[in-house]
N, C-alpha and C positions, 0 to 999 in steps of 0.2 A: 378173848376176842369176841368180835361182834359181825356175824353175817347178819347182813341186811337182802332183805325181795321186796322188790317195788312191782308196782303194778299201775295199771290204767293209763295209760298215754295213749296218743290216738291223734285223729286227724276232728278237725270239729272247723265249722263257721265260726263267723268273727259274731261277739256275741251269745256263744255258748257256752255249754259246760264240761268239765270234766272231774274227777276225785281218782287222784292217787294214792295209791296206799304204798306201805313201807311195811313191812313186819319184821321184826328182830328175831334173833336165836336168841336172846336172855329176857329176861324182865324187863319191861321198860322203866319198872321203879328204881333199876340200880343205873342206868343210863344219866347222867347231868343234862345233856342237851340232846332234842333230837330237832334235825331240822330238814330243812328243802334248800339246793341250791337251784342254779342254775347255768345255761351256759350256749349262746344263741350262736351262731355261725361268726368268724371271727372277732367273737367278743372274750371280753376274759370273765373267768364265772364268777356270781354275785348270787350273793343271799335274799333267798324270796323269803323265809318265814321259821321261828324256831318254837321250840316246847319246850321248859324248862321242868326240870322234873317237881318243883315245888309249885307247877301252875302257871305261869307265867310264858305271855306269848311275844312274841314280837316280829313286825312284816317290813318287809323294805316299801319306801313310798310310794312304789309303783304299782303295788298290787291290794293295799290296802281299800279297806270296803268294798272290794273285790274275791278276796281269798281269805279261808279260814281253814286253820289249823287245828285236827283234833288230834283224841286217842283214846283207842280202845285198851284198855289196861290189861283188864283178860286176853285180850287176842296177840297183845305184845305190839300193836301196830295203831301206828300213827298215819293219819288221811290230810290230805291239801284240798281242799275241795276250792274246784277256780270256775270262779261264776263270772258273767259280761267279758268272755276272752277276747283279744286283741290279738292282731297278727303278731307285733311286737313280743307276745308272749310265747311265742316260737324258740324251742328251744331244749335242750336235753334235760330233767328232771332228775340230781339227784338228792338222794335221801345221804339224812348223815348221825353219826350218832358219834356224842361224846363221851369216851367211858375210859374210866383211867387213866386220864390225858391222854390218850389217843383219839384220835379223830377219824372214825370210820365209813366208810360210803357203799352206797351201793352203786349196782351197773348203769343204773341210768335210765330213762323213760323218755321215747321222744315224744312231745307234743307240739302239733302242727296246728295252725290256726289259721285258716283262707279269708281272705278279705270279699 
């Protein structure tokens, strides 16, 4: 199994910044995918950004040149870092890791965005 701890959500202007973190209970090298969802007030959740364990990123269009995705190898944790936020980017933040064919998440991070 895969516990995941998110961290950094917060209440921020429209315009500013935040950085989430995710950290795992194993290696992120044996994980295939780790990524960010999301999931705004009666919307259904959609994928803001992944990490692929051979390197490999990819963002949904809405947040692109906006948000990047890292990771700290040593630390087991992967960070969102979301720069020019939009109210629209309102919404609960989770972290997800694929391992095993399972698909594991964390609790969730809300981030607020004020116009």
């Amino acid at each position: 199994q895969v516990q995941l701890v998110e961290f950094g959500g917060g209440l921020v202007q429209a315009g500013g910044s935040l950085r989430l973190s995710c950290t795992a209970s194993r290696s992120i090298f044996s994980i295939n995918v780790m990524g960010w969802y999301r999931q705004a007030p009666g919307k259904q959740r959609e994928l803001v950004s992944t990490f692929t364990a051979s390197g490999s990123t990819n963002y949904a269009d809405s947040v692109k040149g906006r948000f990047t995705i890292s990771r700290d190898n040593d630390e087991n944790t992967v960070y969102l870092q979301m720069n020019s936020l939009k109210p629209e980017d309102t919404a609960v933040y989770y972290c997800t890791a694929d391992w095993n064919y399972v698909r594991y998440w964390g609790q969730g991070t809300q981030v607020t965005v004020s116009s």
